[in-house]
MDAnalysis code that builds the backbone (N, CA, C; Angstrom):
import MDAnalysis as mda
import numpy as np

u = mda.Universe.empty(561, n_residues=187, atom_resindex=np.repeat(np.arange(187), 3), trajectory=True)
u.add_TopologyAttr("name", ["N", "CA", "C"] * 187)
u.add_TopologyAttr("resid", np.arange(1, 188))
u.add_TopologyAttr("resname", ["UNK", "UNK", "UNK", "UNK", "UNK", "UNK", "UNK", "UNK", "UNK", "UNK", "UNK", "UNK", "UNK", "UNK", "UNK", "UNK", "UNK", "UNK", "UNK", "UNK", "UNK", "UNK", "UNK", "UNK", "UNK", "UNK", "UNK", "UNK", "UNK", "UNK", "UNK", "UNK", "UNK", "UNK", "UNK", "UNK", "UNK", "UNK", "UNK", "UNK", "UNK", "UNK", "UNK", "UNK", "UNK", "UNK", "UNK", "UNK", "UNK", "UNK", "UNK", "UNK", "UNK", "UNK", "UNK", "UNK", "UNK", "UNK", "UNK", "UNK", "UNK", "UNK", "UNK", "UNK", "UNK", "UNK", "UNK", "UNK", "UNK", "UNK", "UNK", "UNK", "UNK", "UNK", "UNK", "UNK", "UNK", "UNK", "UNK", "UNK", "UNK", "UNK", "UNK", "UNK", "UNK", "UNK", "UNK", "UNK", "UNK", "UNK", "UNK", "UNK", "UNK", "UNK", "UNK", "UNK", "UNK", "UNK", "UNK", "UNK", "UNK", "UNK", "UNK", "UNK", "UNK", "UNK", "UNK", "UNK", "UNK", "UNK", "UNK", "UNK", "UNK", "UNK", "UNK", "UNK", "UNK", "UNK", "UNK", "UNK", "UNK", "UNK", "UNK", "UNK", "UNK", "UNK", "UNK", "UNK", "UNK", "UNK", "UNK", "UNK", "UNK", "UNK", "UNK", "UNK", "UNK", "UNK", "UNK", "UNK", "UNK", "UNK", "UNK", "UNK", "UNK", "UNK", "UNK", "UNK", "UNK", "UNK", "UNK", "UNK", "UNK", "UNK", "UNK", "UNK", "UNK", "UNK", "UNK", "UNK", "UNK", "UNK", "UNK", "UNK", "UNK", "UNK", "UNK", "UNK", "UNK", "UNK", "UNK", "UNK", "UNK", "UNK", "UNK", "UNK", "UNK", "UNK", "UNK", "UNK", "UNK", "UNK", "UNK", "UNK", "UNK", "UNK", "UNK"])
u.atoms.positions = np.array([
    [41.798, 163.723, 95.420],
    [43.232, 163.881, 95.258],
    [43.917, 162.581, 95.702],
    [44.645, 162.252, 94.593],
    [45.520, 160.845, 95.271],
    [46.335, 161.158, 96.862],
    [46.508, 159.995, 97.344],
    [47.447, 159.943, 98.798],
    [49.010, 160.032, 97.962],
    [49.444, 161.565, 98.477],
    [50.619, 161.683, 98.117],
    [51.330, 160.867, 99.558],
    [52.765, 160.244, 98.793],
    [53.902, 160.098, 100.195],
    [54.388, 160.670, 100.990],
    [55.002, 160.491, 101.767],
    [55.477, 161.808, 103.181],
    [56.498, 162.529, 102.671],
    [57.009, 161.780, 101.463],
    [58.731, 162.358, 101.139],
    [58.494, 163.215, 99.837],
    [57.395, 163.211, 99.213],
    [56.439, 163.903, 97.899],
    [55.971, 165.190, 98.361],
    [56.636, 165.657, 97.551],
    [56.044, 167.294, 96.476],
    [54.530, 167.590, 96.312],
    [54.267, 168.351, 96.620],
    [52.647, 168.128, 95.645],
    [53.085, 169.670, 94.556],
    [52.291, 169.240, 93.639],
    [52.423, 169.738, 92.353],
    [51.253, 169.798, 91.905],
    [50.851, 171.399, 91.100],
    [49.291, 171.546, 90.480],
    [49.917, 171.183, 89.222],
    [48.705, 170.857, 88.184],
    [48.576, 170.252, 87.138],
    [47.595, 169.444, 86.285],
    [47.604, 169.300, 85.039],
    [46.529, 168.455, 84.737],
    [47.306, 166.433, 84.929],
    [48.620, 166.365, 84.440],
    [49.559, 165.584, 84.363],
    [50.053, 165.019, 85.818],
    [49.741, 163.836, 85.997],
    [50.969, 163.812, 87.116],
    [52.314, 163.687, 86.728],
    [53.140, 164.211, 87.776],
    [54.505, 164.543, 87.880],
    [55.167, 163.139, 89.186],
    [56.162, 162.272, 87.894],
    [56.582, 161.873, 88.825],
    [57.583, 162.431, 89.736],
    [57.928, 161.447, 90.930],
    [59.050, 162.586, 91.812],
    [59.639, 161.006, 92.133],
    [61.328, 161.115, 92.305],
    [61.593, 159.910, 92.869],
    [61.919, 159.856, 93.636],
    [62.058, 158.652, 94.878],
    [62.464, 158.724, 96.252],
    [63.876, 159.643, 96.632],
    [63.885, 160.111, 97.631],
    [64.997, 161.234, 98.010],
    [66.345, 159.916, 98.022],
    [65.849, 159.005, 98.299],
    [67.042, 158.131, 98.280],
    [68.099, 157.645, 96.686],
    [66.867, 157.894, 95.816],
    [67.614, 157.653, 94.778],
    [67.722, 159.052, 93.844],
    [66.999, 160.430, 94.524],
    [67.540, 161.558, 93.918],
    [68.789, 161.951, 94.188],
    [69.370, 161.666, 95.018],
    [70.534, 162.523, 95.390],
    [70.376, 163.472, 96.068],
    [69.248, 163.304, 96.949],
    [68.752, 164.608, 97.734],
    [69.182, 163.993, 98.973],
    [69.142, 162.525, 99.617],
    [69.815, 161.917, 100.430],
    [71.096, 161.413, 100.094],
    [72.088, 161.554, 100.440],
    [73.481, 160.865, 100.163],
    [73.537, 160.055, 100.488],
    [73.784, 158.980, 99.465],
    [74.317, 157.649, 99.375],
    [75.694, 156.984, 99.364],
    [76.025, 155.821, 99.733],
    [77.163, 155.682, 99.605],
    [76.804, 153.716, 98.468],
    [77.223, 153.872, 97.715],
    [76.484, 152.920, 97.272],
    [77.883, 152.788, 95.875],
    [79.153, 151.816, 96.015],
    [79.649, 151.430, 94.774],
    [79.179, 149.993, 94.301],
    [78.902, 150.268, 92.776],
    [78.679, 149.517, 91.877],
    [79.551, 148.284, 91.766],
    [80.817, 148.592, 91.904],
    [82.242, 147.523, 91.283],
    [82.159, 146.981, 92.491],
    [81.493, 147.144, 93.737],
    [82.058, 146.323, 94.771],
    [81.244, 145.115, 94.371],
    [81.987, 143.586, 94.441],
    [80.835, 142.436, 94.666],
    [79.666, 142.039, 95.326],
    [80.060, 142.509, 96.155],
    [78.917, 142.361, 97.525],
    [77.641, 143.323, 97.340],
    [76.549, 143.477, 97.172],
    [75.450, 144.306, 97.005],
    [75.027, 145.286, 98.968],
    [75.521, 146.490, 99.031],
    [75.957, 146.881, 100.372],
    [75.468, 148.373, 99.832],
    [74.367, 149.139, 99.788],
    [73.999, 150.331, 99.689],
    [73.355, 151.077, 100.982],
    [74.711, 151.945, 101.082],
    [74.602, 152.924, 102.637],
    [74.340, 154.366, 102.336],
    [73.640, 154.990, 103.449],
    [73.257, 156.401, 103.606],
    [74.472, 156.598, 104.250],
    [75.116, 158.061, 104.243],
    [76.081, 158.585, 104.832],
    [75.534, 159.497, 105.447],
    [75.752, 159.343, 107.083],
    [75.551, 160.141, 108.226],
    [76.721, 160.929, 108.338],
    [77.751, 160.847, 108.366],
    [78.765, 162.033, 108.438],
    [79.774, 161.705, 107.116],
    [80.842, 162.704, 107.187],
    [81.580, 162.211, 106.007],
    [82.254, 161.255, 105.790],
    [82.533, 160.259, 107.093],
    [82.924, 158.974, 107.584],
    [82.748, 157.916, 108.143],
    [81.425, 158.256, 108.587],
    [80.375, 156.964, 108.822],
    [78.896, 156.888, 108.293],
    [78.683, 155.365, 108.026],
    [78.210, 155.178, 107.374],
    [76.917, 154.517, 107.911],
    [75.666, 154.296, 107.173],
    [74.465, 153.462, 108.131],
    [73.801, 153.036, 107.262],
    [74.098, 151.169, 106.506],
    [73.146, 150.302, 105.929],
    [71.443, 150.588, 105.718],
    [71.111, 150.745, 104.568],
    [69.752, 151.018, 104.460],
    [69.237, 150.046, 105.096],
    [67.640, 150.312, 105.976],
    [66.946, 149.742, 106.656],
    [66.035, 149.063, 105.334],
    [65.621, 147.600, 105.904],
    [64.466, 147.042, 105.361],
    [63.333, 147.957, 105.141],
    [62.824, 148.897, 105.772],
    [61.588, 149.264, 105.728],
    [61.957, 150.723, 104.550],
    [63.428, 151.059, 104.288],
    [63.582, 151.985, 103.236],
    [63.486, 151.610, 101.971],
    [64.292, 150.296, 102.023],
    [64.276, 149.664, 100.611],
    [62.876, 149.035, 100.454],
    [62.338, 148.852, 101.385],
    [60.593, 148.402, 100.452],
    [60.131, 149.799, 100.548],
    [60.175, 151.503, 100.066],
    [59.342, 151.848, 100.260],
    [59.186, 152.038, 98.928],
    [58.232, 152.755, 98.107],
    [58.198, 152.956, 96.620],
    [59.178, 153.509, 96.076],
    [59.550, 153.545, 95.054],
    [60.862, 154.220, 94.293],
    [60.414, 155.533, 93.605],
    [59.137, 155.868, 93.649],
    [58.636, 157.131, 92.827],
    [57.576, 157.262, 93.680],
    [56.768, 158.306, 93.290],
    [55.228, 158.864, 93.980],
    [54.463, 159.816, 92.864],
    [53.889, 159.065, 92.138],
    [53.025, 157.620, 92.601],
    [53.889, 156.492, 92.114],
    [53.302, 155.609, 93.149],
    [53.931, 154.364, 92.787],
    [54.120, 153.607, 91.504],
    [55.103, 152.973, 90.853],
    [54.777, 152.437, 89.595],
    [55.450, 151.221, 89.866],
    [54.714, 150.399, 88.249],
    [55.178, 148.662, 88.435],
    [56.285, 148.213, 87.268],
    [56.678, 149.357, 86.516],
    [57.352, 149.383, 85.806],
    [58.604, 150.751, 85.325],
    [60.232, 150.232, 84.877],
    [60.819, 151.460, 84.877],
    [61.923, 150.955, 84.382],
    [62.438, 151.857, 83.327],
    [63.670, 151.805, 82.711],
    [64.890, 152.518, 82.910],
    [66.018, 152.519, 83.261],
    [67.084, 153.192, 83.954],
    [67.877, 153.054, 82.531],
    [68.681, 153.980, 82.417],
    [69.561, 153.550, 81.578],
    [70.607, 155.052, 82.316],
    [72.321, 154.719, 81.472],
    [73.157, 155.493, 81.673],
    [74.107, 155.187, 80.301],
    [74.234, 157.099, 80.212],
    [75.022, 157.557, 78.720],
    [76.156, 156.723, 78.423],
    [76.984, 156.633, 79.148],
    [78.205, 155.439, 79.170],
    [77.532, 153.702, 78.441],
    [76.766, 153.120, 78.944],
    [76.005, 152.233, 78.113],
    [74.784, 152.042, 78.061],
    [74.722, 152.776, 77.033],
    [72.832, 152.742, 75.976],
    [72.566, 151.467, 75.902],
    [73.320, 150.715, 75.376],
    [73.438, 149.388, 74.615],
    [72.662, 148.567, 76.200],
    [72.936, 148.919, 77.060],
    [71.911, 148.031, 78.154],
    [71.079, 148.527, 78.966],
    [70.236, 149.317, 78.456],
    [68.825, 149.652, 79.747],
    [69.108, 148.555, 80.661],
    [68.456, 149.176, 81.374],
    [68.074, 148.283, 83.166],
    [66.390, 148.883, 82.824],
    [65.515, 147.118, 82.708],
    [64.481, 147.697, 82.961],
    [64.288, 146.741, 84.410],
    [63.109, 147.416, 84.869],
    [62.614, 146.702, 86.018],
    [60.535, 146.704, 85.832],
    [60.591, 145.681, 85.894],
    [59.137, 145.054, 86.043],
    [58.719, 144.434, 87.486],
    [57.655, 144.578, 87.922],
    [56.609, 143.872, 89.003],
    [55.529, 143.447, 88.863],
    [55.945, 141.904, 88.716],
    [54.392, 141.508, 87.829],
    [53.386, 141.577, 88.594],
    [51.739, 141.560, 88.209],
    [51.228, 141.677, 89.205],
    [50.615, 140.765, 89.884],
    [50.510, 141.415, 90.932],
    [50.052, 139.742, 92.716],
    [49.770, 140.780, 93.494],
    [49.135, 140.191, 94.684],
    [48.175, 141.106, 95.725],
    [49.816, 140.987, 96.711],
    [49.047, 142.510, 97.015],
    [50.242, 143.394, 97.927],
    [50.624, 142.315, 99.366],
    [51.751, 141.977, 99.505],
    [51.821, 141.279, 100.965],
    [53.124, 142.532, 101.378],
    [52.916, 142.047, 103.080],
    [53.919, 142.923, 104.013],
    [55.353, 142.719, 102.764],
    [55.509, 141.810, 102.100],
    [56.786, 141.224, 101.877],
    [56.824, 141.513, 100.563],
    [55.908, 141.474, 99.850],
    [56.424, 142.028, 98.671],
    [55.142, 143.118, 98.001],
    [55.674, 144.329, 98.301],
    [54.979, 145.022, 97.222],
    [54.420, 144.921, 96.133],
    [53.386, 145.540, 95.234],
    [53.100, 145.764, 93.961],
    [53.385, 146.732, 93.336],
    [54.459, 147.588, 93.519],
    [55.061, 148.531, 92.847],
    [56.766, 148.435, 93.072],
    [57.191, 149.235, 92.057],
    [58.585, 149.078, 92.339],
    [59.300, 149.738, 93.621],
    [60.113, 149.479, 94.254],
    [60.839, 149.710, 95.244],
    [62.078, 150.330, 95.191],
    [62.659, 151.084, 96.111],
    [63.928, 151.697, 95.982],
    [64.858, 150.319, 96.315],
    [64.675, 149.460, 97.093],
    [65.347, 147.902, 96.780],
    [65.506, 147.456, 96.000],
    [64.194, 147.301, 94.789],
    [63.996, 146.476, 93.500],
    [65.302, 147.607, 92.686],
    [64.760, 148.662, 92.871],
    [65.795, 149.530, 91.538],
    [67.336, 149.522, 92.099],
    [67.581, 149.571, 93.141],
    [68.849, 149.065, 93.410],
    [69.817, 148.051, 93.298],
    [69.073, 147.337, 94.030],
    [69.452, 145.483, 93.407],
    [69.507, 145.417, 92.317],
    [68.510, 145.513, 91.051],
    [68.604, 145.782, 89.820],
    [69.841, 146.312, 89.163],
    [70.417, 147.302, 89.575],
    [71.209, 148.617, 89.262],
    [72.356, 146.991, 89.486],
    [72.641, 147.021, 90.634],
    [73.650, 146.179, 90.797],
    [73.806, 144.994, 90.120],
    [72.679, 144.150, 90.076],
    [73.117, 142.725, 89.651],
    [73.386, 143.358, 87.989],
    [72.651, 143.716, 87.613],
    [72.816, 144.814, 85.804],
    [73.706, 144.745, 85.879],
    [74.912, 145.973, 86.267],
    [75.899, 146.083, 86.089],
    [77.374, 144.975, 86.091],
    [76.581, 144.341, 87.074],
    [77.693, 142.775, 87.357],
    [77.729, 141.481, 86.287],
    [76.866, 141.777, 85.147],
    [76.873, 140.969, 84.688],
    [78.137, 141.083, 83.604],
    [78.919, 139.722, 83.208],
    [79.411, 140.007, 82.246],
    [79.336, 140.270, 81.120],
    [80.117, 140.622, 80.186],
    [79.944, 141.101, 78.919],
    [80.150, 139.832, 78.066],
    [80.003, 140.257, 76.606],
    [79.319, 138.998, 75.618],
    [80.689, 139.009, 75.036],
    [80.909, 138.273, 73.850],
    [82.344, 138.008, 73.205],
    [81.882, 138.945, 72.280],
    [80.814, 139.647, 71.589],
    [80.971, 140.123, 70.879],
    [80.597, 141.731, 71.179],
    [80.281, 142.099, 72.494],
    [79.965, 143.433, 73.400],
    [82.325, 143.832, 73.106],
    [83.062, 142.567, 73.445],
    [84.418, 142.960, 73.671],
    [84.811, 143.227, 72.155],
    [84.462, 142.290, 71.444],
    [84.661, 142.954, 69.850],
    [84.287, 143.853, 69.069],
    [83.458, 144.506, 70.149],
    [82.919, 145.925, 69.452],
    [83.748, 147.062, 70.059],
    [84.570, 146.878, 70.786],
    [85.659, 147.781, 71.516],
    [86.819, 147.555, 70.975],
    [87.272, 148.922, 70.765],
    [88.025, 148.921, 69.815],
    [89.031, 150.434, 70.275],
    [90.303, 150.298, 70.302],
    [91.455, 151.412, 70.291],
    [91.360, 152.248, 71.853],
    [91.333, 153.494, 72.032],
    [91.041, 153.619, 73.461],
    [90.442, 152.969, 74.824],
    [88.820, 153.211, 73.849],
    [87.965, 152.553, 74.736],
    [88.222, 151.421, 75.085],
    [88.982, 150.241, 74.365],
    [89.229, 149.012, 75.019],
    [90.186, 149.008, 76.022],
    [91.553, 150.001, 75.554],
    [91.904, 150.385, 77.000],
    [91.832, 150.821, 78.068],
    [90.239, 152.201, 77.922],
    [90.217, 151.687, 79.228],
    [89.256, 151.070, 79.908],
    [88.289, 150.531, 79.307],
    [87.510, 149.249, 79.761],
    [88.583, 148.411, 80.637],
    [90.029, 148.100, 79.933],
    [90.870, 146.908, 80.343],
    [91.330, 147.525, 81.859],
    [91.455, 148.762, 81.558],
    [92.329, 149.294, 83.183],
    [91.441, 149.240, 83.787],
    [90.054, 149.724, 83.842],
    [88.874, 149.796, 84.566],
    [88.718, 148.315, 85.379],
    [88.548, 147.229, 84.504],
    [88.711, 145.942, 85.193],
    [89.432, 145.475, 85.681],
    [90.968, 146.200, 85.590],
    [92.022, 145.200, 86.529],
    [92.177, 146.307, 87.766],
    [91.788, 147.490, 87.703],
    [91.829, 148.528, 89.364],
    [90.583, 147.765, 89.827],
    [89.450, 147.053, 89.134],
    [88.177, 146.753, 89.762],
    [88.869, 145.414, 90.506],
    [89.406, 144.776, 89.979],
    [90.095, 143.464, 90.048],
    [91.293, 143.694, 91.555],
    [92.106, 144.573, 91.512],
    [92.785, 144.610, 92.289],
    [92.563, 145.416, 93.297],
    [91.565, 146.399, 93.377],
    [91.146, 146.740, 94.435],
    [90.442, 146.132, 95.830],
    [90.214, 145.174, 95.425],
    [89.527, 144.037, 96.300],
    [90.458, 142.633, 96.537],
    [91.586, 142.953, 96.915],
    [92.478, 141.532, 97.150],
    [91.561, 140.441, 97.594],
    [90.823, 140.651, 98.530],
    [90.068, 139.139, 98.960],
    [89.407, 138.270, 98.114],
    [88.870, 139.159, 96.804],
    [88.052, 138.249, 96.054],
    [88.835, 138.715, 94.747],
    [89.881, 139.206, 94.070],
    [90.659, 139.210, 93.184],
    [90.783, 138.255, 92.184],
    [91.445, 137.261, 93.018],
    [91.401, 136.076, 91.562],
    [90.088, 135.382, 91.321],
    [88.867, 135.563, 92.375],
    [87.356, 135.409, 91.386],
    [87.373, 136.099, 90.993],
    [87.494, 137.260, 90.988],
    [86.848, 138.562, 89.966],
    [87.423, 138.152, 88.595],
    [88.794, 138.532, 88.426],
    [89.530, 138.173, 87.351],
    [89.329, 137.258, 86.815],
    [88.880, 135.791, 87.474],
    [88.820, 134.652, 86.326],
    [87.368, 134.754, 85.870],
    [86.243, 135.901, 86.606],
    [84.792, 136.045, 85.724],
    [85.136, 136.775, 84.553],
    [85.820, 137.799, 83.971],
    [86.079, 138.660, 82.703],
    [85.244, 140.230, 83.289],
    [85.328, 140.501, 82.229],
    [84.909, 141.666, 82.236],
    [83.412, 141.955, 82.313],
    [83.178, 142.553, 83.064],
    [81.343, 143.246, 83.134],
    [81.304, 144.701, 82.701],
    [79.974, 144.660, 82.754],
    [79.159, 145.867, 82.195],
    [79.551, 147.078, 83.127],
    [79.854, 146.944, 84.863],
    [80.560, 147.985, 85.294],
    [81.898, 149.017, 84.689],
    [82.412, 147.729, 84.101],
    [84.042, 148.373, 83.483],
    [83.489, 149.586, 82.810],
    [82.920, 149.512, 82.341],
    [82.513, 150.102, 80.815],
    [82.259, 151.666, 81.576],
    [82.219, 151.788, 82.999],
    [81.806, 152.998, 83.409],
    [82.959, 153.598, 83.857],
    [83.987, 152.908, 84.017],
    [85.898, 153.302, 84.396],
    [85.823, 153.551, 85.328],
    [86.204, 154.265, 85.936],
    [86.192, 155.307, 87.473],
    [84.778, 155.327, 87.953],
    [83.958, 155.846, 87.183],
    [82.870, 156.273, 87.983],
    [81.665, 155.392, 87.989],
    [81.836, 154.587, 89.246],
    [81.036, 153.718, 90.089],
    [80.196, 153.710, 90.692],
    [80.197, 154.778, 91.462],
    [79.367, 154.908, 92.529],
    [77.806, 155.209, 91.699],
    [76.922, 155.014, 92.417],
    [75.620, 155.740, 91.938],
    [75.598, 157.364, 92.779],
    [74.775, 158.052, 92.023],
    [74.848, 159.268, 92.172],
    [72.903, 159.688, 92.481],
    [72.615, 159.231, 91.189],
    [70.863, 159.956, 91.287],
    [70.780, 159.244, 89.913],
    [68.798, 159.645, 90.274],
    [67.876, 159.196, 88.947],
    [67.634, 160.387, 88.417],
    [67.341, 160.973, 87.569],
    [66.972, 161.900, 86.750],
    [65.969, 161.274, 85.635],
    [64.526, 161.958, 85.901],
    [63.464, 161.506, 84.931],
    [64.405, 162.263, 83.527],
    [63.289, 161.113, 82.795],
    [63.766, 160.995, 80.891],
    [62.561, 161.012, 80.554],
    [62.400, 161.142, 79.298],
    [61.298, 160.822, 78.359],
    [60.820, 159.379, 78.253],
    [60.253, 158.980, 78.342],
    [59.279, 157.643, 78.854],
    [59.809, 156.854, 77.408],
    [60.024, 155.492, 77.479],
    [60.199, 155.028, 76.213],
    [59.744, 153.446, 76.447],
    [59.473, 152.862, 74.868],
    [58.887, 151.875, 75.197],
    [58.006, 151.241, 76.144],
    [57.023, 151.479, 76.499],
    [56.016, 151.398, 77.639],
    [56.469, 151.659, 78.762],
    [57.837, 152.534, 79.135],
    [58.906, 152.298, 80.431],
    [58.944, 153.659, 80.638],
    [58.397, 154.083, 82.414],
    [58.987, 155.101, 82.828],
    [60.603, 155.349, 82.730],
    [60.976, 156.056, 82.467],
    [62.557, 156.376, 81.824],
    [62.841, 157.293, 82.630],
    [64.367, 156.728, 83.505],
    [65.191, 157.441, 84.306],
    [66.459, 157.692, 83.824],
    [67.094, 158.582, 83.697],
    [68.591, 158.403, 83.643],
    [69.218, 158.320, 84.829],
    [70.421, 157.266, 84.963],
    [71.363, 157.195, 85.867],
    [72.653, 158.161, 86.184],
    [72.873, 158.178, 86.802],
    [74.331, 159.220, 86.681],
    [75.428, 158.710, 87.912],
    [76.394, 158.683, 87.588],
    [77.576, 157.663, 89.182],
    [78.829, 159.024, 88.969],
    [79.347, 159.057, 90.165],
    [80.073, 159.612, 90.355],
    [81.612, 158.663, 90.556],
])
C-alpha cells in the first residue's frame, strides 16, 4: 500500500483517488486575495486574525499522491488554464519533486497578474467590457499606495473575475491534456 499523507483519506479501490491538500480544499480557511499585488496567502485563525502560511506548509504536496504536473483552470476564464509543471531533479530539502501547495499558489497568483493582450481587450465587447473596466479601476483604487502603478500596468487577467478574488478551493475535473485538472472557484 502506498504511504498515504497525514492530511489523506484512504479510499478502497482499484483507481487511485486524488485528494487535495486541506489547504487548497477549502476544508482549511484561507484568506488569500488574488487582486492584491503583493503575493500574501493567510490561514484564518479567528474571523479577524490572521496567520501567514508557514514555509514548511507551502512545501508540502498539493495532492496525495503527490504529482509533478496540474492544470487549474476557472469558468470565468477558460481562455487561460494555469498549468503547473516540475521538471524533474532529485528531491532536495529546498525543492521538491512534486507539486506544492506553494508552487499552485504562487502560480494562481503570478497567472492571474499577468496582463492582458490587445487582442484578449478586443474580444470584449458591450457589458462584459464594462465590467472588466470597473473591476480594474476598484482593483486600482483600492490600494492607494500602489494605484498609479497598477493603473499605468492595464488591465490583467484578475479583472476578468470582477468582485470575486479571493481563492476559495480546488475541485478535481476531468484530467485533460496530459494534466491533472482542477477547477478553481474565488469567492
Amino acid at each position: 500500500m502506498p504511504q498515504l499523507l497525514p492530511w489523506a483519506y484512504v479510499f478502497q479501490g482499484p483507481a487511485p483517488r486524488f485528494e487535495v491538500h486541506p489547504l487548497l480544499s477549502g476544508e482549511v480557511h484561507l484568506h488569500f486575495n488574488l487582486a492584491i499585488p503583493s503575493y500574501s496567502p493567510m490561514r484564518v485563525i479567528w474571523p479577524d486574525q490572521l496567520l501567514i502560511l508557514s514555509g514548511q506548509e507551502l512545501n508540502e504536496p498539493a495532492t496525495n499522491p503527490p504529482i509533478s504536473r496540474m492544470r487549474i483552470t476557472h469558468h470565468a476564464i477558460p481562455q487561460w488554464p494555469i498549468d503547473i509543471k516540475v521538471p524533474y531533479r532529485h528531491q532536495t530539502a529546498f525543492r521538491p519533486s512534486y507539486v506544492t501547495v506553494g508552487d499552485v499558489l504562487y502560480t494562481i497568483h503570478t497567472s492571474l497578474r499577468r496582463q492582458i493582450s490587445h487582442r484578449d481587450w478586443a474580444g470584449l465587447w458591450g457589458s462584459g467590457r464594462d465590467a472588466v473596466t470597473r473591476a480594474y479601476t476598484r482593483r486600482c483604487q483600492r490600494y492607494p499606495s500602489v494605484s498609479e502603478r497598477e493603473m499605468s500596468r492595464g488591465v490583467r487577467r484578475i479583472d476578468f473575475l470582477r468582485e470575486w478574488c479571493t481563492f476559495k478551493e480546488l475541485i478535481k475535473a476531468d484530467d485533460e491534456n496530459g494534466f491533472f485538472h482542477w477547477k478553481m472557484t474565488t469567492s
